[in-house]
PyMOL Python script that loads the backbone (N, CA, C, O; Angstrom):
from pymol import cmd

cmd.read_pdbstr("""\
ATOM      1  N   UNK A   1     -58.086  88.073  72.467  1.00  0.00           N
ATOM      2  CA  UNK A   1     -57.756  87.068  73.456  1.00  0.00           C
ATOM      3  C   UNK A   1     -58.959  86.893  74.391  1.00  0.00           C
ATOM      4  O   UNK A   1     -59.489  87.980  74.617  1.00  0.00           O
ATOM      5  N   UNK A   2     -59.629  85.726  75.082  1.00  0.00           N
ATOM      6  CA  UNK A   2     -60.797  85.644  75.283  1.00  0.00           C
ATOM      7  C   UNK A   2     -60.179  84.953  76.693  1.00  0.00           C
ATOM      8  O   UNK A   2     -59.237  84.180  76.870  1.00  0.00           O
ATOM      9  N   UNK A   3     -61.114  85.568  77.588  1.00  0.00           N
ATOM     10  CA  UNK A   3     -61.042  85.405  79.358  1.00  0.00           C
ATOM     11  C   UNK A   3     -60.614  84.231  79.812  1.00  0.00           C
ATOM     12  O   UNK A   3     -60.665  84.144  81.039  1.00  0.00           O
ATOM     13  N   UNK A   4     -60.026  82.871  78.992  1.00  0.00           N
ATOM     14  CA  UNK A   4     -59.563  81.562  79.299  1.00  0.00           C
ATOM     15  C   UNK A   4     -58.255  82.125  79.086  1.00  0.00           C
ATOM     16  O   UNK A   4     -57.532  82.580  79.973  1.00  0.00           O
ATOM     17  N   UNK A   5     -57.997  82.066  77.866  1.00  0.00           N
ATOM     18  CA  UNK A   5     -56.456  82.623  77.514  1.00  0.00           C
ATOM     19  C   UNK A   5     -55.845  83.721  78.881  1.00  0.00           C
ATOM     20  O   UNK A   5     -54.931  83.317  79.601  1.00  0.00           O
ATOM     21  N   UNK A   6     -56.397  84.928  79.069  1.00  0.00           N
ATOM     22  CA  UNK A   6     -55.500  85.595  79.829  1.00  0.00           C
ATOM     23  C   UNK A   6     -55.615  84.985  81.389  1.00  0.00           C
ATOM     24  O   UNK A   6     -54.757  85.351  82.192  1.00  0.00           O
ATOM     25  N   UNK A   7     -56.539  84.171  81.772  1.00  0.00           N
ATOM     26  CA  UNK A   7     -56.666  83.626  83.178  1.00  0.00           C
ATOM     27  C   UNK A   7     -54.927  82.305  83.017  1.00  0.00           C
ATOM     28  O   UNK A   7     -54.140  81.942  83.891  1.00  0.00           O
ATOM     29  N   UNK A   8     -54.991  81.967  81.457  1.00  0.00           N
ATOM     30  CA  UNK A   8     -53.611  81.014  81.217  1.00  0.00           C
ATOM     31  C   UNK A   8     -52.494  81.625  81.486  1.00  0.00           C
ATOM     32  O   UNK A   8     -51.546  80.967  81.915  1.00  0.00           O
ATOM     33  N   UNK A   9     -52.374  83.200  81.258  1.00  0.00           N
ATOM     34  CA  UNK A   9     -51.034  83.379  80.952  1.00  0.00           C
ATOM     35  C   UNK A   9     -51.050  83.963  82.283  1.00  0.00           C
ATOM     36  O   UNK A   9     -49.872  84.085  82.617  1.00  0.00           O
ATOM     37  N   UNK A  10     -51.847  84.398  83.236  1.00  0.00           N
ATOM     38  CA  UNK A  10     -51.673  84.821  84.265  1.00  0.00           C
ATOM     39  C   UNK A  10     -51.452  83.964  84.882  1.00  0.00           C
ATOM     40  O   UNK A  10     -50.446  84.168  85.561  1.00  0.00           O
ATOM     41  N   UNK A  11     -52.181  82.384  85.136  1.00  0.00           N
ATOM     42  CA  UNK A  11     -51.375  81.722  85.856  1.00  0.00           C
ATOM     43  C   UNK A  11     -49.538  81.183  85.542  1.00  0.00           C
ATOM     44  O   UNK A  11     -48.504  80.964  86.174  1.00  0.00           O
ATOM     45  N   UNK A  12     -50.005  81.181  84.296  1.00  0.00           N
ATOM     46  CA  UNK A  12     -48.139  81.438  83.685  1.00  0.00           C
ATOM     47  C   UNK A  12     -46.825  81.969  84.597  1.00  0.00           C
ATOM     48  O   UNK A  12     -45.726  81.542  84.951  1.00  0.00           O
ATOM     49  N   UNK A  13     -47.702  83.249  84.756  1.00  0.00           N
ATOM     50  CA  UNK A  13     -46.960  84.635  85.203  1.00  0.00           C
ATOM     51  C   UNK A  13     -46.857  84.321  86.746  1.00  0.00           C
ATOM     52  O   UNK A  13     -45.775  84.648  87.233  1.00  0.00           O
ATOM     53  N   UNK A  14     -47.540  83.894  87.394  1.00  0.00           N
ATOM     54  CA  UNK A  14     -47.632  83.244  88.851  1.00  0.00           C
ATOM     55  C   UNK A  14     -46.517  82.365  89.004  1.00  0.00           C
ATOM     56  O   UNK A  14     -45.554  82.865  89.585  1.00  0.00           O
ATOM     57  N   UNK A  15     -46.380  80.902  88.540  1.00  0.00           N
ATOM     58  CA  UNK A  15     -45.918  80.475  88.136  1.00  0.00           C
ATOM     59  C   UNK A  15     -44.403  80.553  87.813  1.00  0.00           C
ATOM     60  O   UNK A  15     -43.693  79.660  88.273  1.00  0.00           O
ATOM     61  N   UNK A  16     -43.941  81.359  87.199  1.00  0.00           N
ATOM     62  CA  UNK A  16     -43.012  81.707  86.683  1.00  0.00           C
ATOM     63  C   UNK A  16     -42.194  82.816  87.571  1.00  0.00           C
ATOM     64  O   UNK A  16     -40.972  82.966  87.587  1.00  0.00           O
ATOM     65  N   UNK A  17     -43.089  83.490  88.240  1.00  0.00           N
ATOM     66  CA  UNK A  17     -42.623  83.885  89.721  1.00  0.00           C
ATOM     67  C   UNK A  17     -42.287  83.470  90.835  1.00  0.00           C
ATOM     68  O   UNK A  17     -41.384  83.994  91.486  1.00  0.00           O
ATOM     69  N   UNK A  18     -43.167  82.165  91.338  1.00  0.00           N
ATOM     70  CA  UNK A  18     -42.738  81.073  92.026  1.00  0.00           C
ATOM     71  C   UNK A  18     -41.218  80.811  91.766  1.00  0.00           C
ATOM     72  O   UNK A  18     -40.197  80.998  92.428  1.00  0.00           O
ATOM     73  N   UNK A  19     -41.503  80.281  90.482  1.00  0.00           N
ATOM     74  CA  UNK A  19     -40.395  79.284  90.365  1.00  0.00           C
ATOM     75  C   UNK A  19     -38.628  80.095  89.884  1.00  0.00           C
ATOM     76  O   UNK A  19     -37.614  79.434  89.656  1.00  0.00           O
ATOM     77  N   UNK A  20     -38.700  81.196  89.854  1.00  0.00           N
ATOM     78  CA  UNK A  20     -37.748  82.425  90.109  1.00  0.00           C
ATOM     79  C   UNK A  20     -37.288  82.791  91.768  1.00  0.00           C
ATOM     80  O   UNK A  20     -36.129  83.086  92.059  1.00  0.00           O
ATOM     81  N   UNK A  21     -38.434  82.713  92.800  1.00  0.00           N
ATOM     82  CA  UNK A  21     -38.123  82.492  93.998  1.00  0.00           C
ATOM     83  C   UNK A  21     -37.733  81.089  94.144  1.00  0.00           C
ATOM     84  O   UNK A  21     -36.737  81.011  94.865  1.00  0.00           O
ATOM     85  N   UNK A  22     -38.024  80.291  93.853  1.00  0.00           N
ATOM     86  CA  UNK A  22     -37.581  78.963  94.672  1.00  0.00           C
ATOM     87  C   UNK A  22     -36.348  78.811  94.146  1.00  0.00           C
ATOM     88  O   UNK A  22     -35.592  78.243  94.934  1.00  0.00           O
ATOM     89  N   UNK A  23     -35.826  79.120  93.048  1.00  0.00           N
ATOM     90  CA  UNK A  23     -34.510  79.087  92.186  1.00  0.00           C
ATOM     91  C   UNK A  23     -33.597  79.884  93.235  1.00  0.00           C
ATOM     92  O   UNK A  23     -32.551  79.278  93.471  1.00  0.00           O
ATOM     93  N   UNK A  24     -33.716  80.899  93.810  1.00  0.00           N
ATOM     94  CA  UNK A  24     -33.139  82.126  94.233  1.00  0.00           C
ATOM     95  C   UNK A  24     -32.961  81.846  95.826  1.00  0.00           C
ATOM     96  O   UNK A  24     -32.007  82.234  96.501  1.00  0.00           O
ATOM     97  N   UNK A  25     -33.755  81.308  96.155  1.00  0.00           N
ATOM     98  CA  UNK A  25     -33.870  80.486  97.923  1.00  0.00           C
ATOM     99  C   UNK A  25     -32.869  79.314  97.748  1.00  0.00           C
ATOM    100  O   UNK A  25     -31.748  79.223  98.248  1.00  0.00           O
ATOM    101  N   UNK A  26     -33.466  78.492  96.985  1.00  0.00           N
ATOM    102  CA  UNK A  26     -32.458  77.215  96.463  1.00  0.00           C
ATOM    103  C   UNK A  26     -30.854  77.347  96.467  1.00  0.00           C
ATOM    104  O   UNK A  26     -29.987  76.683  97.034  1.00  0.00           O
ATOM    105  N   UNK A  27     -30.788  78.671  95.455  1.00  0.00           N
ATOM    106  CA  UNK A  27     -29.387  79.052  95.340  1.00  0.00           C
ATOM    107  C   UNK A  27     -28.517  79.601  96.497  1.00  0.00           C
ATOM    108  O   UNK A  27     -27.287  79.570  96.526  1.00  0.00           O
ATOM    109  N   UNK A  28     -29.448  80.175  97.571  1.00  0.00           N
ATOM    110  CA  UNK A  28     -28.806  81.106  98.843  1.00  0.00           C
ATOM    111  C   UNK A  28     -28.355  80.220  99.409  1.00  0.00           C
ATOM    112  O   UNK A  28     -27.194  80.182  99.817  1.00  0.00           O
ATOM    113  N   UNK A  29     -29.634  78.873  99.606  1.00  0.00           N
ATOM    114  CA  UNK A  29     -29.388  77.693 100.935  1.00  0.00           C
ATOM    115  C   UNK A  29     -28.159  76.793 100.503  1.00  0.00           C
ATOM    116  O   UNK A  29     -27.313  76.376 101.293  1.00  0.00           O
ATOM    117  N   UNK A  30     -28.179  76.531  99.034  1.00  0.00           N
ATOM    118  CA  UNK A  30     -26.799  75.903  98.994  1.00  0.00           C
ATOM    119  C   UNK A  30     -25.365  76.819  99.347  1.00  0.00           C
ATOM    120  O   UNK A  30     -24.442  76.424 100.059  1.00  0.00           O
ATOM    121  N   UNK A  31     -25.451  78.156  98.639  1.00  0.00           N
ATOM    122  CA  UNK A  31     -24.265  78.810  99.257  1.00  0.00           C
ATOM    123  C   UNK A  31     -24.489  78.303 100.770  1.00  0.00           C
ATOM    124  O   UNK A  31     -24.129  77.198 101.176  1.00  0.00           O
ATOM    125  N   UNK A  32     -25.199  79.374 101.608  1.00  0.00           N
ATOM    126  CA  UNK A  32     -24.702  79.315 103.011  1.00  0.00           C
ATOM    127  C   UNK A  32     -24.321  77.753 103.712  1.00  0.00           C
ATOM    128  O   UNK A  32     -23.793  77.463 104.786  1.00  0.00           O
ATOM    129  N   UNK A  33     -24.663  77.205 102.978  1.00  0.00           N
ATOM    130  CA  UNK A  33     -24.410  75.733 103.566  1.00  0.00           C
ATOM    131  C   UNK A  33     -23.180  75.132 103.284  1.00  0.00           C
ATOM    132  O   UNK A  33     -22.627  74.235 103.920  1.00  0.00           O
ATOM    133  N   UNK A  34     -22.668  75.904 101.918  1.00  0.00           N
ATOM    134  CA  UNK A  34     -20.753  75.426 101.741  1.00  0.00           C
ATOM    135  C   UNK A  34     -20.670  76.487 102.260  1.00  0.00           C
ATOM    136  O   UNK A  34     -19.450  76.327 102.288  1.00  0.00           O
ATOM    137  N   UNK A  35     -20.803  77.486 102.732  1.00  0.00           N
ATOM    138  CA  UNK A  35     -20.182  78.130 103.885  1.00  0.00           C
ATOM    139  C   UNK A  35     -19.559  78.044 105.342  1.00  0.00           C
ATOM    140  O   UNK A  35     -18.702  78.533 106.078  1.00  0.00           O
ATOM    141  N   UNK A  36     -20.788  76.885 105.247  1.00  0.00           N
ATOM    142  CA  UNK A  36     -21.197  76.428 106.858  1.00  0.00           C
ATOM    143  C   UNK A  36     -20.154  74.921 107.302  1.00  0.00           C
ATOM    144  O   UNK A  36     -19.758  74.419 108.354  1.00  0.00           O
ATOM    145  N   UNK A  37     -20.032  74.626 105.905  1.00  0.00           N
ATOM    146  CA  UNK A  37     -18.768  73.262 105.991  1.00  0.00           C
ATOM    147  C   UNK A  37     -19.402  72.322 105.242  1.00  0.00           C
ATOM    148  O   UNK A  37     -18.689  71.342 105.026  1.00  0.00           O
ATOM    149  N   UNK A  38     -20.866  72.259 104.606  1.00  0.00           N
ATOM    150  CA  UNK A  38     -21.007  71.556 103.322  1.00  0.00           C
ATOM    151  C   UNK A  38     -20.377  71.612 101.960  1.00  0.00           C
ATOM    152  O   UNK A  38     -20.760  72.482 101.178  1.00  0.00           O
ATOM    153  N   UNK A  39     -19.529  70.839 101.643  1.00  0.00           N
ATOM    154  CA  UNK A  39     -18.482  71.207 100.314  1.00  0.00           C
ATOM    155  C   UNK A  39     -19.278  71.142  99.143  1.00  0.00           C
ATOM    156  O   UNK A  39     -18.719  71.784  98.255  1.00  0.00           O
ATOM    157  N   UNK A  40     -20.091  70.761  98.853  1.00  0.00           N
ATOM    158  CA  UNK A  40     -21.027  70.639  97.840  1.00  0.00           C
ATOM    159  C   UNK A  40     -22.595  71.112  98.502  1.00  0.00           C
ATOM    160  O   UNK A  40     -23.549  70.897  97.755  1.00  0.00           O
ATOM    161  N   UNK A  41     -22.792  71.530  99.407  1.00  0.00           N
ATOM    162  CA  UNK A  41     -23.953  72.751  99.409  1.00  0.00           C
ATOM    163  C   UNK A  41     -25.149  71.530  99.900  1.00  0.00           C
ATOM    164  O   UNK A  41     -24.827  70.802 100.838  1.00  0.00           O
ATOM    165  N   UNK A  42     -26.327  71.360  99.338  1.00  0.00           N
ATOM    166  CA  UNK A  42     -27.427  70.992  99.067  1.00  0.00           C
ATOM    167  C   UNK A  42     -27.252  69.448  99.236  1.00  0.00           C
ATOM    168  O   UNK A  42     -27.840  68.842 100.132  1.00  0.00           O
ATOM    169  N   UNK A  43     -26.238  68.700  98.144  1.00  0.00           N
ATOM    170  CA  UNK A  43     -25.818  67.693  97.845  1.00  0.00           C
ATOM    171  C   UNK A  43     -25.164  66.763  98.916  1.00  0.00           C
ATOM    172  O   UNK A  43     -25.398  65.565  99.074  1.00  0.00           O
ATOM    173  N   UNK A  44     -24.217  67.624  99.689  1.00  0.00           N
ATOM    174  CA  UNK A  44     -23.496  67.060 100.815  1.00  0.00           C
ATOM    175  C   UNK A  44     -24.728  66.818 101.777  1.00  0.00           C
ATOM    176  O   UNK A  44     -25.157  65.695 102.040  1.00  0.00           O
ATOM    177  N   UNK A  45     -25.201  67.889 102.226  1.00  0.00           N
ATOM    178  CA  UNK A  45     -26.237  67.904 103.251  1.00  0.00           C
ATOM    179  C   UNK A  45     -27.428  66.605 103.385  1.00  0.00           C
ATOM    180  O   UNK A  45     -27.833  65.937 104.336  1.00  0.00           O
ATOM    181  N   UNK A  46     -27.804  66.645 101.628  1.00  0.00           N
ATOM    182  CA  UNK A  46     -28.769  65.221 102.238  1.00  0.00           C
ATOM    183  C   UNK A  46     -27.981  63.738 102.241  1.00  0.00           C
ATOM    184  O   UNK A  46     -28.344  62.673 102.739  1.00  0.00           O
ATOM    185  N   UNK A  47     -26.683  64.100 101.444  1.00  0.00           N
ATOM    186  CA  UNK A  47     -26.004  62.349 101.615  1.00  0.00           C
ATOM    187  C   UNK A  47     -25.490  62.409 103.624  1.00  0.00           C
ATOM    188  O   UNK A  47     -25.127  61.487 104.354  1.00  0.00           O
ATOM    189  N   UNK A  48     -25.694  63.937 103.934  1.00  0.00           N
ATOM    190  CA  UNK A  48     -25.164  63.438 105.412  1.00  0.00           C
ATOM    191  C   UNK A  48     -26.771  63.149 106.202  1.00  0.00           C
ATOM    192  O   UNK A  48     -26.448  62.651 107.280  1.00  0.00           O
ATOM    193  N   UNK A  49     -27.907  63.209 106.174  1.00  0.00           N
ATOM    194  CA  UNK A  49     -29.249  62.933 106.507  1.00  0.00           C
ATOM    195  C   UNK A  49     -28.883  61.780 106.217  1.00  0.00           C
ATOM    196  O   UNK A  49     -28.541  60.994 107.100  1.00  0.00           O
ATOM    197  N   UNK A  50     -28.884  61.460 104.926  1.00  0.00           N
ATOM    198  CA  UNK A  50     -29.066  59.861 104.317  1.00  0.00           C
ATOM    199  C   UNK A  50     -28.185  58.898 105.589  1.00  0.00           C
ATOM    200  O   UNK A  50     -28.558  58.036 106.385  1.00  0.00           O
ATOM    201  N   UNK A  51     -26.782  59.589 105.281  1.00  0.00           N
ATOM    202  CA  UNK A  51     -26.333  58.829 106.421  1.00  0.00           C
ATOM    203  C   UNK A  51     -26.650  58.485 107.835  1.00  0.00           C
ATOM    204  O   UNK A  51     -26.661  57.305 108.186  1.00  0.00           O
ATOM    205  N   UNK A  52     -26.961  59.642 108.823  1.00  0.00           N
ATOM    206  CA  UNK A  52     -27.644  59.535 109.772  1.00  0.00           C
ATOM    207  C   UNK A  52     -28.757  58.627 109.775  1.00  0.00           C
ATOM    208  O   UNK A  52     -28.660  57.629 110.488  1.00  0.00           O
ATOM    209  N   UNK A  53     -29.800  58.808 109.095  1.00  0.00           N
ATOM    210  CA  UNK A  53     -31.344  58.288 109.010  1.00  0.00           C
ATOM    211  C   UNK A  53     -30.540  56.698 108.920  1.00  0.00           C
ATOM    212  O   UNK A  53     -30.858  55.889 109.791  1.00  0.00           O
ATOM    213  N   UNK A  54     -29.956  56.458 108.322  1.00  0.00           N
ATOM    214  CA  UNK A  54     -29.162  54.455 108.296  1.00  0.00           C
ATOM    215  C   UNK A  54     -28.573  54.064 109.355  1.00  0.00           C
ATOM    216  O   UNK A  54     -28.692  52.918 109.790  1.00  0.00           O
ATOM    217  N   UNK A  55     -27.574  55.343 110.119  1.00  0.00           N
ATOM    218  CA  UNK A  55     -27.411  54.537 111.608  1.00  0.00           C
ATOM    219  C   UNK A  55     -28.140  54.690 112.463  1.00  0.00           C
ATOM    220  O   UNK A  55     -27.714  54.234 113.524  1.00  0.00           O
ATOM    221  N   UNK A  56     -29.341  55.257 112.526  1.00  0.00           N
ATOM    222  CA  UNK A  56     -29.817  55.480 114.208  1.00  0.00           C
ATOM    223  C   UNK A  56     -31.712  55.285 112.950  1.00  0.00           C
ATOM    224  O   UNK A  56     -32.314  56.333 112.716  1.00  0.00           O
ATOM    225  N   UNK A  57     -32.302  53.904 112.362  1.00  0.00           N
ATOM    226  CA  UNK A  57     -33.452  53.733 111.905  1.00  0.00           C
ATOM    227  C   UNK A  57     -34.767  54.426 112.837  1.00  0.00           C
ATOM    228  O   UNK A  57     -35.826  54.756 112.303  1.00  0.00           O
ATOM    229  N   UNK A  58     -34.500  54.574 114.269  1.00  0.00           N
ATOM    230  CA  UNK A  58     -35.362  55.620 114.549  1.00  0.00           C
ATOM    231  C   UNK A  58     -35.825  56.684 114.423  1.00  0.00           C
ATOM    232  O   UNK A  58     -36.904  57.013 114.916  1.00  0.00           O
ATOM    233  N   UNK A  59     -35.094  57.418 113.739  1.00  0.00           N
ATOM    234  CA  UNK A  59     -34.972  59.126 113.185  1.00  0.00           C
ATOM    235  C   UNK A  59     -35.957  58.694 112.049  1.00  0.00           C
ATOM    236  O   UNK A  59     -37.079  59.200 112.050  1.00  0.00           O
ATOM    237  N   UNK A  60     -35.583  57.707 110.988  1.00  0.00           N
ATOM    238  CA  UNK A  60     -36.177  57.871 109.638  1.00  0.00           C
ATOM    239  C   UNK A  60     -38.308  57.751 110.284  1.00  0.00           C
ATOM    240  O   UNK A  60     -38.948  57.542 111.315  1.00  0.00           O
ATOM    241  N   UNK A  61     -38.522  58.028 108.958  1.00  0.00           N
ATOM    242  CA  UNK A  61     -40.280  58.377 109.047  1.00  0.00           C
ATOM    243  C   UNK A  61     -40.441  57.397 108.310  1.00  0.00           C
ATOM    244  O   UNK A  61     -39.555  56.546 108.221  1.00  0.00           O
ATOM    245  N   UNK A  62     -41.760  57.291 107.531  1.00  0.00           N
ATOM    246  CA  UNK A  62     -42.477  56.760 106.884  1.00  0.00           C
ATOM    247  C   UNK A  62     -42.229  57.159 105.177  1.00  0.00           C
ATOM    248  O   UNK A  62     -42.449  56.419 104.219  1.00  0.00           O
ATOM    249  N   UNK A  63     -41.702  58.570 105.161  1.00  0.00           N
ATOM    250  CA  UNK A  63     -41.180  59.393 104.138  1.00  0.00           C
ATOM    251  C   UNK A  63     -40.245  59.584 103.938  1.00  0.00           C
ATOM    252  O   UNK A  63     -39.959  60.560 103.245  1.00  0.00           O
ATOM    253  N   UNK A  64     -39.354  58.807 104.407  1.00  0.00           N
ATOM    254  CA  UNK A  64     -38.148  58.876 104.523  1.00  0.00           C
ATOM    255  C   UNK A  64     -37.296  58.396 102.894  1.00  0.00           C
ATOM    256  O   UNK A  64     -36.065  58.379 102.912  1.00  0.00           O
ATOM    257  N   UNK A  65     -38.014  58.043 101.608  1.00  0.00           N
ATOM    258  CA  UNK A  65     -38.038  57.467 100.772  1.00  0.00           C
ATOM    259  C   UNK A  65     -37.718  58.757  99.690  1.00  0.00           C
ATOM    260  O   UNK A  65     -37.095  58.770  98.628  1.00  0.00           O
ATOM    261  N   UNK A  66     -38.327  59.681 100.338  1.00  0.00           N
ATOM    262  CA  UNK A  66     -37.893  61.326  99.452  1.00  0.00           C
ATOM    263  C   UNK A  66     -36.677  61.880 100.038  1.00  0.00           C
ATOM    264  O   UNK A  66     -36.535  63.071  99.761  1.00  0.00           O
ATOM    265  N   UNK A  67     -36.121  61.576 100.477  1.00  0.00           N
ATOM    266  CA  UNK A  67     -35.397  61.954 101.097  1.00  0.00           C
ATOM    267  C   UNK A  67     -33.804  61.906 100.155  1.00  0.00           C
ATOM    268  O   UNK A  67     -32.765  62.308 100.678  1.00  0.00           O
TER     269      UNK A  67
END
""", "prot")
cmd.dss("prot")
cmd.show_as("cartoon", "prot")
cmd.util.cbc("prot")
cmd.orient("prot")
C-alpha cells in the first residue's frame, strides 16, 4: 500500500468518526427536544422557526433559505 492509499483511508477513518458523532449529537438533540414538547423532535422544531421567521420577516436573514 503506497503513502496516497493510507493518507485515503485515514482520511476515511476521520471521516467516519465525524460522521458517527454528528449521528449521535443529532440523535440526543432530537430526543431532548420531544422531551421538551417537540412531538417530532428536530422536525417540529424547524416547521416552528419556519413559522415564526413568516410572521415577524424581520427575524429571517439572508439565509434564511436553509432553513
Amino acid at each position: 500500500m503506497d503513502n496516497n492509499q493510507k493518507q485515503l483511508y485515514s482520511r476515511i477513518a476521520c471521516l467516519e468518526s465525524k460522521n458517527d458523532l454528528l449521528e449521535a449529537e443529532l440523535t440526543y438533540l432530537d430526543q431532548i427536544l420531544m422531551r421538551c414538547g417537540f412531538p417530532e423532535g428536530i422536525k417540529t422544531l424547524k416547521a416552528t422557526v419556519q413559522e415564526l421567521l413568516e410572521q415577524d420577516p424581520s427575524l429571517s436573514s439572508e439565509r434564511s433559505e436553509l432553513i
